[in-house]
Backbone bond lengths (Angstrom), bond angles and torsions (degrees), N, CA, C in turn:
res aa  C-N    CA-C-N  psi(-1)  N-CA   C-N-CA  omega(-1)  CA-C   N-CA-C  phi
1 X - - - 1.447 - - 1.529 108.54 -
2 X 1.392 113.16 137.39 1.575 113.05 -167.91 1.403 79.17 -86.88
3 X 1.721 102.05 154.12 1.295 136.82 168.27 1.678 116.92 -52.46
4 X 1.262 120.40 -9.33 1.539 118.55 -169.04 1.855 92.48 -90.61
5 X 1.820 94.88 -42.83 1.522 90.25 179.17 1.085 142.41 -68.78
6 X 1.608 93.99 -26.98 1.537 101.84 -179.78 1.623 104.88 -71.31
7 X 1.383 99.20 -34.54 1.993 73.79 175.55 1.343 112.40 -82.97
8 X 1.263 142.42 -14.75 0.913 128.09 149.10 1.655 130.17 -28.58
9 X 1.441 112.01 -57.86 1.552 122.86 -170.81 1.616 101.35 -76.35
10 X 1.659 106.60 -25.55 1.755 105.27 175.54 1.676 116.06 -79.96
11 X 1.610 121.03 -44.19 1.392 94.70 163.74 1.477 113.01 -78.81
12 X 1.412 138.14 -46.16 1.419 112.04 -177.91 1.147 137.24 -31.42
13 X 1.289 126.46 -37.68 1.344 159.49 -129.38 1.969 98.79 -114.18
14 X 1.480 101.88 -41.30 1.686 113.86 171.66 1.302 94.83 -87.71
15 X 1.181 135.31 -60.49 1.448 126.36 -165.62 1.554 126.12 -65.73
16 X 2.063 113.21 -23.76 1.294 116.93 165.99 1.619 119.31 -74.70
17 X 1.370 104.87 -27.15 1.835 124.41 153.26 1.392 115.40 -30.40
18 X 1.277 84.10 -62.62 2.030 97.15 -169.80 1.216 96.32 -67.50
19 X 1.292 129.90 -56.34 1.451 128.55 -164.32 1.357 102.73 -63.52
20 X 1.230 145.61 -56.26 1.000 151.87 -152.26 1.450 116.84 -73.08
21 X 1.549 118.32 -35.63 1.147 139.24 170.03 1.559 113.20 -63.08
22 X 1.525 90.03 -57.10 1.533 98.02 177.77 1.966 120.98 -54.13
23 X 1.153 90.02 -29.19 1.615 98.06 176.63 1.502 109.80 -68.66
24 X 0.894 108.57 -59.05 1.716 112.13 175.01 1.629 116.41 -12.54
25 X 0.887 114.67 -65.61 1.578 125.95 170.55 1.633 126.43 -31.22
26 X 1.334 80.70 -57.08 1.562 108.43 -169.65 1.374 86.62 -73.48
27 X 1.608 143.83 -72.95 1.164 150.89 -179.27 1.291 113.57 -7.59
28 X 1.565 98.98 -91.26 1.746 97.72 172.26 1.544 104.09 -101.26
29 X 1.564 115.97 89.53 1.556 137.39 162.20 1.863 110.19 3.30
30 X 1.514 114.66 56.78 1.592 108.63 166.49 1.793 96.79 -63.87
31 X 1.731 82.71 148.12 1.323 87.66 174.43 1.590 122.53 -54.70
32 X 1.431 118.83 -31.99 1.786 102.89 167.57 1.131 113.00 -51.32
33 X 1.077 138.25 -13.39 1.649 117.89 -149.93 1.785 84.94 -114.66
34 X 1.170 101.97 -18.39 2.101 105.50 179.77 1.488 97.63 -75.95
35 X 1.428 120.05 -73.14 1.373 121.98 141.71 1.409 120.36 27.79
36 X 1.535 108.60 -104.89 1.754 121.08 -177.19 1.433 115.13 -70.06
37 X 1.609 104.97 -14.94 1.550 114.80 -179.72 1.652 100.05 -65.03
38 X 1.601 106.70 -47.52 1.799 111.08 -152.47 1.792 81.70 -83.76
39 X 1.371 130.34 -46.37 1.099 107.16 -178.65 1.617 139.15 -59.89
40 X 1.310 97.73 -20.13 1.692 104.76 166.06 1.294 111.06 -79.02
41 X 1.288 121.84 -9.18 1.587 114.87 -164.46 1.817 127.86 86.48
42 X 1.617 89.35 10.42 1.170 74.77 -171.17 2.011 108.09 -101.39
43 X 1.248 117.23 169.34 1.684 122.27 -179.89 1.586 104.02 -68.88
44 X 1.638 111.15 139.94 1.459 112.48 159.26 1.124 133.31 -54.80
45 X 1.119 111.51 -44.51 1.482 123.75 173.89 1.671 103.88 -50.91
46 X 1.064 139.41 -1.10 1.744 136.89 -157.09 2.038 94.28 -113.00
47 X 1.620 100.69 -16.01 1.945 92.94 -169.41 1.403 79.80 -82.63
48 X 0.965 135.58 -119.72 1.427 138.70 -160.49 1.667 125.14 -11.71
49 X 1.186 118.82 -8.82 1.827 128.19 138.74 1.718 120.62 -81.23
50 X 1.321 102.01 -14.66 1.357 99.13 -172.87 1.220 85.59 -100.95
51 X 1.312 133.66 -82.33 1.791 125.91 -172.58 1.233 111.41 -27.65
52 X 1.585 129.94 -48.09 1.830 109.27 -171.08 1.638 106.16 -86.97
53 X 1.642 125.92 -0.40 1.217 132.62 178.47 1.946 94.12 -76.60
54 X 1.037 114.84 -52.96 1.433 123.50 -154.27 1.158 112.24 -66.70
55 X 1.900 104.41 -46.30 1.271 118.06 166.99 1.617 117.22 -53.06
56 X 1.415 123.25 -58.89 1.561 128.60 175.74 1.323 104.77 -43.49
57 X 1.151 121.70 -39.99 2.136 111.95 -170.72 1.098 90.75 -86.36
58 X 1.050 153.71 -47.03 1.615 146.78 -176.07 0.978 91.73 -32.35
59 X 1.836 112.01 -86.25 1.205 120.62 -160.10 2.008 113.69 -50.80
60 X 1.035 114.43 -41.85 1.262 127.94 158.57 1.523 136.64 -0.83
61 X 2.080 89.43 -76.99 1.244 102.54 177.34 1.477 96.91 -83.05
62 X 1.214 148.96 -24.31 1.570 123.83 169.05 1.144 136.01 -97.78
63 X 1.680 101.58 44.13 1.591 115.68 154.32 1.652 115.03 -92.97
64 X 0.981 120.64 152.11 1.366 107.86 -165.91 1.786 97.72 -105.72
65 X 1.221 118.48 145.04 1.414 114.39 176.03 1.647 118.86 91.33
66 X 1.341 107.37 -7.06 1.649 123.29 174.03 1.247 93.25 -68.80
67 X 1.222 172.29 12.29 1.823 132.38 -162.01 1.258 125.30 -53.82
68 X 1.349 116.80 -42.41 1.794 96.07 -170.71 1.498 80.80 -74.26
69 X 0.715 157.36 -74.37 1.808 132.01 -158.51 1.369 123.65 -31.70
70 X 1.885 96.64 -61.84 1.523 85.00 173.09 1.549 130.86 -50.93
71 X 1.056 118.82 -39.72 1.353 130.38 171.14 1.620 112.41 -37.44
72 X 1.294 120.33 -57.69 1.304 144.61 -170.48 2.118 85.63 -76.70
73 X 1.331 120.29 -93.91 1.411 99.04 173.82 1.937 133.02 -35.11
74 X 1.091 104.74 -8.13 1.408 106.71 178.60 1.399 103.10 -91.99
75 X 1.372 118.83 -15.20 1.565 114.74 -156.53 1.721 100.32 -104.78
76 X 1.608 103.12 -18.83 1.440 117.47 174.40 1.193 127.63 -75.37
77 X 1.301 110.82 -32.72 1.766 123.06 175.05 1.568 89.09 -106.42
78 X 1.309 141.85 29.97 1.326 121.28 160.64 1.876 95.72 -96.81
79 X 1.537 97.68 -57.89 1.720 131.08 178.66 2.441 78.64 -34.72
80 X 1.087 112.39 -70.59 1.548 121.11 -154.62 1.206 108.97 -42.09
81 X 2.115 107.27 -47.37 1.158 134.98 -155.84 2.105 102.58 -69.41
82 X 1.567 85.99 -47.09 1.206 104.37 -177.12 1.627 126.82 -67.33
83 X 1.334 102.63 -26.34 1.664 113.08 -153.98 1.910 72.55 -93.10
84 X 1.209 149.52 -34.13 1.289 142.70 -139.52 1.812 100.58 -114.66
85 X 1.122 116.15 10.36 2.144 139.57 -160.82 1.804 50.51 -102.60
86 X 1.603 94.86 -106.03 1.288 128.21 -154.28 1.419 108.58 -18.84
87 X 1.737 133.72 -67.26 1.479 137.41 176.84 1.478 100.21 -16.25
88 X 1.507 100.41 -70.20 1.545 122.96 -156.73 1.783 85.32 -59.43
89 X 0.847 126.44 -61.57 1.539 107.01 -161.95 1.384 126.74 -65.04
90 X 1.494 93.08 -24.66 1.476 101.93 170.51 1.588 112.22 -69.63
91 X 1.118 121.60 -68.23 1.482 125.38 168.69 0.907 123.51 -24.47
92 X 1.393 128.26 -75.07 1.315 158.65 -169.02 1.440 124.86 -98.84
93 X 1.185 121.95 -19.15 1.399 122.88 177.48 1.681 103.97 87.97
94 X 1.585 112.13 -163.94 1.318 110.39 173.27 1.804 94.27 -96.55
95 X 1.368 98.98 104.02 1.693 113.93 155.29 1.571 109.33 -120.37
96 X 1.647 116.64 -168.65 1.209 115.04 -150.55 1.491 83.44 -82.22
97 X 1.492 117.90 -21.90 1.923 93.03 177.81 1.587 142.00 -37.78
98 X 1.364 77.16 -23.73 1.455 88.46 -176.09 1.555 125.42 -84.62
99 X 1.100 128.17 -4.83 1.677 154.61 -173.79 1.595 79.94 -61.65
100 X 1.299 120.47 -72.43 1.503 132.73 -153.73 1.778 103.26 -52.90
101 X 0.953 128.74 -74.27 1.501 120.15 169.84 1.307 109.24 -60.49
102 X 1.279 153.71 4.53 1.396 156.71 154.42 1.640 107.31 -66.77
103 X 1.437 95.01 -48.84 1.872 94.18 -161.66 1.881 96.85 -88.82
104 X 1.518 114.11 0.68 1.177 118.90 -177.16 1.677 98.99 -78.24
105 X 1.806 113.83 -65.58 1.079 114.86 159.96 1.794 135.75 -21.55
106 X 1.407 80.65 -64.10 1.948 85.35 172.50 1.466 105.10 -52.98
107 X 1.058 130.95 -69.11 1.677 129.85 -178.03 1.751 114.27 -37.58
108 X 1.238 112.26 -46.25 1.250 107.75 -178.30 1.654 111.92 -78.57
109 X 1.212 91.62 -28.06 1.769 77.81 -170.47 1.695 100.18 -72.43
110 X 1.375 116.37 -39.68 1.754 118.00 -179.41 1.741 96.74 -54.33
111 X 1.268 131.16 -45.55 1.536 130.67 -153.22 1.765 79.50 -74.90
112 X 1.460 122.23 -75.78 1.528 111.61 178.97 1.410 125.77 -29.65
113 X 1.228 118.48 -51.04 1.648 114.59 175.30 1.411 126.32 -66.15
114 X 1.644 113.94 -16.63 1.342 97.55 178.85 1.263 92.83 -112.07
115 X 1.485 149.45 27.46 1.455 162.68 131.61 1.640 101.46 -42.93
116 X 1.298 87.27 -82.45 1.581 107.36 -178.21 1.293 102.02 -46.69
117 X 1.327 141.23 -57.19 1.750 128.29 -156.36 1.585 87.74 -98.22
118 X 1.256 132.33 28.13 1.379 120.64 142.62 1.755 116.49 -102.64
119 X 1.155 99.33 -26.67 1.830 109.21 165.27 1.624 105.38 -48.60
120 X 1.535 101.16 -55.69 1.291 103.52 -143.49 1.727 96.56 -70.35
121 X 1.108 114.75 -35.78 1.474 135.57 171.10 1.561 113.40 -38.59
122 X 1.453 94.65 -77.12 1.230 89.63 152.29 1.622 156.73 -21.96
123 X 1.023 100.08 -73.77 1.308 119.02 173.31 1.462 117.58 -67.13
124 X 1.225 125.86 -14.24 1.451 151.08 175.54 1.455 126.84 -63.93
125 X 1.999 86.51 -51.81 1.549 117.84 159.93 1.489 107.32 -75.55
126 X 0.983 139.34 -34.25 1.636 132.91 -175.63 2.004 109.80 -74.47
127 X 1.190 89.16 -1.50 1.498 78.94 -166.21 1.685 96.36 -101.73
């Protein structure tokens, strides 16, 4: 396995983890996840669209041969990753809450880049 992929399959693989885990909560509404929900302001009814959303791009980006999906799931947990930076900062300011959608970010953008420079690879060789 060339080295671009294997990190590829190593952050995807941590970052569909995180995501996937992280959904759980939200899924079936534990009270933490009601919790940080009511404290951001946001509606209950919104965890249980976000948990089976989070879960689907997980699963998503580690099908192999999806792209316009992944693309579209990459852009969903970026939009998720991002909209939940922001909550926390708004709310809360910069406290340690915010690490958690930070280190979410870092993972996705590494899992996207070595996505992408396997496309590009790809397609490089096809020509």
């Amino acid at each position: 396995m060339k080295k671009n992929t294997r990190l590829f399959w190593i952050t995807t693989g941590i970052f569909a983890l995180f995501m996937g885990l992280g959904a759980i909560p939200d899924l079936v509404m534990m009270d933490e996840a009601k919790s940080v929900a009511q404290h951001l302001g946001y509606p209950l009814y919104l965890l249980p669209f976000l948990g089976v959303a989070k879960i689907l791009e997980a699963i998503t980006i580690l099908i192999p041969k999806l792209n316009t999906l992944k693309e579209w799931a990459y852009a969903g947990l970026s939009a998720d990753l991002i909209g939940a930076t922001y909550s926390n900062i708004q709310v809360d300011g910069f406290d340690l809450n915010i690490l958690i959608p930070l280190i979410g970010i870092l993972l996705l953008t590494a899992s996207y880049f070595f996505w992408r420079t396997q496309l590009v690879k790809t397609h490089q060789q096809s020509l």
